[in-house]
C-alpha positions in Angstrom: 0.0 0.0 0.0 2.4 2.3 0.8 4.7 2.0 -2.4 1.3 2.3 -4.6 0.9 5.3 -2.4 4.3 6.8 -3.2 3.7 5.7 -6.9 0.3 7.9 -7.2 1.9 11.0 -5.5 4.5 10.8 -7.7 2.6 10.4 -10.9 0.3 13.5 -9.8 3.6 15.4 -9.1 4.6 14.7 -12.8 1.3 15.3 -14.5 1.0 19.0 -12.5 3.7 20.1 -14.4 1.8 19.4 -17.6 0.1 22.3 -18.1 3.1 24.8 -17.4 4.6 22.9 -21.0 1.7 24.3 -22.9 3.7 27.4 -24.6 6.3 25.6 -25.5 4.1 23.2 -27.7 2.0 25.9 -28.6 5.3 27.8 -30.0 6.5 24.2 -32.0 8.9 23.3 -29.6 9.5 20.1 -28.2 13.0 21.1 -26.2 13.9 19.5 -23.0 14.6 21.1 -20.1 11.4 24.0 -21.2 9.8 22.5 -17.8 11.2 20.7 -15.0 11.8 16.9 -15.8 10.5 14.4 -12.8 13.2 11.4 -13.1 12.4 9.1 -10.1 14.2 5.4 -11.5 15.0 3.7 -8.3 17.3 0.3 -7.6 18.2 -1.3 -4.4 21.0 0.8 -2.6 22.1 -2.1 -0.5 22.0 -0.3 2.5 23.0 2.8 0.7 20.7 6.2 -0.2 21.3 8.5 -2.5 21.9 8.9 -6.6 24.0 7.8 -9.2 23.7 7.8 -13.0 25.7 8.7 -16.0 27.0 12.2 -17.9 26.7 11.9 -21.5 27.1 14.3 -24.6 23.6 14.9 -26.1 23.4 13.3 -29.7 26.4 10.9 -29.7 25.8 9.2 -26.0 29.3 10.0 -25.3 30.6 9.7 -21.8 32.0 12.6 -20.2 34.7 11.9 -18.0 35.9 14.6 -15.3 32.2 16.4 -14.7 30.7 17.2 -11.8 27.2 16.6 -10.8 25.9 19.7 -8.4 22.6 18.8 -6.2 20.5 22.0 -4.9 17.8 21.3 -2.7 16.0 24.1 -3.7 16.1 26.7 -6.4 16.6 30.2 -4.1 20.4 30.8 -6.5 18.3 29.7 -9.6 20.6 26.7 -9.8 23.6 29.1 -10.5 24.9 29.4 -7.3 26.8 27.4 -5.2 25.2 24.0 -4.6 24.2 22.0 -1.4 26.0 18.9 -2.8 28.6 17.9 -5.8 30.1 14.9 -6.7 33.4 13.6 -7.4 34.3 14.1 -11.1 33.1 11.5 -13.1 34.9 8.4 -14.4 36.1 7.2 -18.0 33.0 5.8 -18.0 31.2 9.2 -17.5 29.5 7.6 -14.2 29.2 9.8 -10.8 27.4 8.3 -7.5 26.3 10.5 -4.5 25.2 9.4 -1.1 22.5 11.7 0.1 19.4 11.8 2.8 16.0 11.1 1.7 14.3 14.6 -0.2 13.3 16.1 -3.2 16.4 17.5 -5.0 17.3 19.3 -8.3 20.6 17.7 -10.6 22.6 19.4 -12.7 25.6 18.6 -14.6 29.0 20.9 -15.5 32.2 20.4 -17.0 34.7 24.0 -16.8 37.4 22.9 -19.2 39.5 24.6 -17.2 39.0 21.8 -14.6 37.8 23.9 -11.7 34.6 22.6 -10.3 33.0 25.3 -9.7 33.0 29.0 -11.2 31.0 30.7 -14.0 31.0 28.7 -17.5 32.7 29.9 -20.2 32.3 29.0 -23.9 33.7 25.6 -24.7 32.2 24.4 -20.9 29.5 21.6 -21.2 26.2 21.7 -19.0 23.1 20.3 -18.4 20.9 24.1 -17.2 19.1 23.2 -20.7 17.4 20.4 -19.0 15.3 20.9 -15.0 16.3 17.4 -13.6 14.3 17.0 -10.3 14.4 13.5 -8.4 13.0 12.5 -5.0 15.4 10.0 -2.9 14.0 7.7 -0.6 15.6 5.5 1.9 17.6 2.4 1.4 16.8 3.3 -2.5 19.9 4.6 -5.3 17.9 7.0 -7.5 19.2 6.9 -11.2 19.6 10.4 -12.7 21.2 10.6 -16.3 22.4 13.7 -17.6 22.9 14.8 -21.0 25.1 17.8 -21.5 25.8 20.1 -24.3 29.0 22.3 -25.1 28.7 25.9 -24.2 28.6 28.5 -27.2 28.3 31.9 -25.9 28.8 33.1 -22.2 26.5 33.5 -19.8 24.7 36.7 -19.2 23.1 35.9 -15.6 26.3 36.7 -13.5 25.9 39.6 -11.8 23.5 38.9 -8.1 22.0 36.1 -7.8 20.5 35.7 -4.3 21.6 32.4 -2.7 19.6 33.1 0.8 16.7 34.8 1.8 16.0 38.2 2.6 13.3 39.9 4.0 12.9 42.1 1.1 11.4 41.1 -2.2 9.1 40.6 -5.5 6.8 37.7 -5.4 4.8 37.0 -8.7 3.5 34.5 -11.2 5.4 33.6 -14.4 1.8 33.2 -17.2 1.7 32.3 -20.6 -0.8 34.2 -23.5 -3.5 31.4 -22.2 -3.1 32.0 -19.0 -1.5 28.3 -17.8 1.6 29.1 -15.5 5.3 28.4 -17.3 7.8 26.1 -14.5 11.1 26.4 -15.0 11.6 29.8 -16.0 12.9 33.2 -13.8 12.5 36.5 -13.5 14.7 39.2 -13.7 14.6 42.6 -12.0 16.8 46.0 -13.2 17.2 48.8 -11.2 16.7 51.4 -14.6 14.4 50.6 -17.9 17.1 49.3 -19.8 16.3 45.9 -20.1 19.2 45.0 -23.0 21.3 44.1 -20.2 22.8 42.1 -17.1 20.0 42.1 -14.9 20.6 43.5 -11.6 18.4 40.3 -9.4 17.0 36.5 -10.2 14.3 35.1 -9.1 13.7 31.8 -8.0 13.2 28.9 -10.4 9.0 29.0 -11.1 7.3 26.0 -9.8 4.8 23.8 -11.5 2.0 26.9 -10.2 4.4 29.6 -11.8 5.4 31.2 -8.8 8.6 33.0 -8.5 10.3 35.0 -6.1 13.2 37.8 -6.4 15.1 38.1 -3.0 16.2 41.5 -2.9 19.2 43.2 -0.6 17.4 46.6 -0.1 14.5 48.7 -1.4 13.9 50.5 -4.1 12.5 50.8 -7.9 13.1 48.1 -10.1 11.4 46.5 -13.5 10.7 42.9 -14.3 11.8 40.6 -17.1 11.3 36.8 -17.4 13.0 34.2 -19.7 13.4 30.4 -19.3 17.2 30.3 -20.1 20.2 31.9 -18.4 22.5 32.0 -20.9 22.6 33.8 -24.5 20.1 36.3 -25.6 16.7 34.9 -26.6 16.3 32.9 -29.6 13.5 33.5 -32.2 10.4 31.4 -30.3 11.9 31.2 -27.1 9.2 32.2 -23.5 10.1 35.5 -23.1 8.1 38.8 -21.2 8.3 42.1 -20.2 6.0 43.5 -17.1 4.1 46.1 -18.7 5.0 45.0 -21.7 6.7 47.2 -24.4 6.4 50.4 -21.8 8.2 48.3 -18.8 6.0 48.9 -15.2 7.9 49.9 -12.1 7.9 48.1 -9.3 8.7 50.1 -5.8 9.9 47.7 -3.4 10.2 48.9 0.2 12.7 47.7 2.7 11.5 44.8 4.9 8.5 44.3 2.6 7.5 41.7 -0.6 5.2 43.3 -3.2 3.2 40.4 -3.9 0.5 39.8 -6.5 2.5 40.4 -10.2 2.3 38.6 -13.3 4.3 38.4 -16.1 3.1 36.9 -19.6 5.4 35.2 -21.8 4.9 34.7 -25.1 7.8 33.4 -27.5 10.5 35.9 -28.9 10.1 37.5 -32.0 13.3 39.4 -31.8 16.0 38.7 -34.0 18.9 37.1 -32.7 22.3 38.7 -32.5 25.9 37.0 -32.6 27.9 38.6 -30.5 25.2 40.0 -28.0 25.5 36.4 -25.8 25.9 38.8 -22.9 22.7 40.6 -23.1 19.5 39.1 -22.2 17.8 41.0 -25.1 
C-alpha cells in the first residue's frame, strides 16, 4: 500500500507540471529542459541512499569523464549558485554516485574545461541548465539520474546577483503564458533602470509547477521585471520571453523589509532577431 501510495503522489507530481509545458508546444517546440523533468528510477542501494547515473554528450551518447554533478535542494540561487552537494568528477565511463538523505532535489551537470569545479561557464564548458532534472530520494533506494550535456557556445549573461539566501525584502509573482497556464522552469529578472538589453541586476527563484517566483532582494527601491526560461545567450526567435508592462516596462517600488506580492508576467515566444555577439545581453 504504501509504495502504490508513493507511486500515485509521484505520478500527480509529474502530471502538474503538464500544463506549465503548454507554450512551448504551442510555440512548436519540443526542447527538454522548457519544464522541470520528474526522473524518479529507483534500484536497491544495498544499504546505501542517494543517486548515481551517468553524464553523457547529447546526440552521440558519449561519456564525459571529469564532470561534476551539483545537487541544490531548492532553487533560491536559480541553480547558479553554489550548490548543497557535488560529486566527485566522473569516471572514464562518464559515471558519478552521491550518497544523500531522503528529499526532493534538483541535478545538474557541469564540466569548466578549465578543470575547476565550480565557477561561471565559459564557452567551450558543457552543462546540463538546458534540461530541470528533479528527483525525489528515498531511503535504502539509489535513484538513477542521467544527464545529457551540451558544449557551451556563448557566455552567460546571468552573472551579476544572484540571491543564494533569503532576505526579508522582495518581488513575489506569477510567471503566465498568453493562455493563462503558469510556465515552471523559467525566472524572472529585476533591473534597477528601464534598460532591459542588459545584465539584470536580481534573479528570481526557479517558477514551480504553479508559476510562482520569487526575487530576494538586498534593499529597497524601484526596479522592472523581465522573465525568460534560459540563463545564458540572448533569446532565440520562439523562445518564453516577457516584459512586465509589456513594451512600456511597469515599475515596481519595493520597500525595505516588505515583498510586493501579486504580479504577473506573460510570456509569449521571442520574436526578436537574434544577434551573434550579443550572448551577454539578455535581449
Amino acid at each position: 500500500m504504501y509504495r502504490l501510495t508513493q507511486r500515485v503522489l509521484l505520478l500527480l507530481l509529474v502530471l502538474s507540471l503538464l500544463p506549465a509545458c503548454a507554450l512551448h508546444r504551442d510555440a512548436g517546440r519540443s526542447e527538454v529542459g522548457e519544464c522541470p523533468v520528474q526522473v524518479n528510477d529507483y534500484v536497491d542501494g544495498h544499504g546505501r541512499t542517494g543517486i548515481q547515473g551517468k553524464v553523457f554528450i547529447k546526440g552521440s551518447d558519449e561519456p564525459l569523464t571529469a564532470a561534476f554533478v551539483n545537487i541544490y535542494s531548492d532553487t533560491i540561487s536559480n541553480l547558479l549558485g553554489p550548490s548543497r552537494f557535488i560529486s566527485q568528477p566522473t569516471d572514464a565511463e562518464g559515471y558519478y554516485s552521491l550518497d544523500l538523505s531522503p528529499g526532493t532535489y534538483y541535478v545538474v551537470a557541469r564540466k569548466r574545461m578549465s578543470g575547476q569545479s565550480t565557477g561561471p561557464l565559459s564557452p567551450g564548458d558543457f552543462y546540463s541548465e538546458h534540461q530541470r532534472i528533479v528527483t525525489t530520494v528515498v531511503e535504502g533506494k539509489i535513484s538513477r539520474v542521467d544527464l545529457e550535456v551540451v558544449p557551451m557556445k556563448a557566455p552567460m549573461f546571468f552573472k551579476k546577483e544572484v540571491v543564494a539566501r533569503e532576505t526579508d525584502t522582495g518581488i513575489r509573482g506569477i510567471l503566465l503564458d498568453r493562455p493563462g497556464n503558469p510556465v515552471a522552469g523559467g525566472f524572472a529578472m529585476a533591473y534597477s533602470d528601464q534598460d532591459l538589453k542588459r545584465l539584470p541586476d536580481y534573479g528570481s527563484t526557479l517558477s514551480d509547477a504553479e508559476g510562482r517566483f520569487t526575487i530576494y532582494l538586498p534593499s529597497g527601491g524601484t526596479y522592472y521585471l523581465a522573465a525568460r526560461i534560459h540563463a545564458w545567450d540572448m533569446p532565440r526567435t520562439g523562445e518564453p520571453y516577457g516584459i512586465l508592462g509589456g513594451q512600456t516596462p511597469t515599475p515596481v517600488v519595493v520597500e525595505k523589509g516588505q515583498f510586493v506580492e501579486g504580479l504577473i508576467i506573460e510570456m509569449a515566444p521571442f520574436a526578436g532577431e537574434y544577434k551573434p555577439g550579443k550572448s551577454r545581453r539578455p535581449y
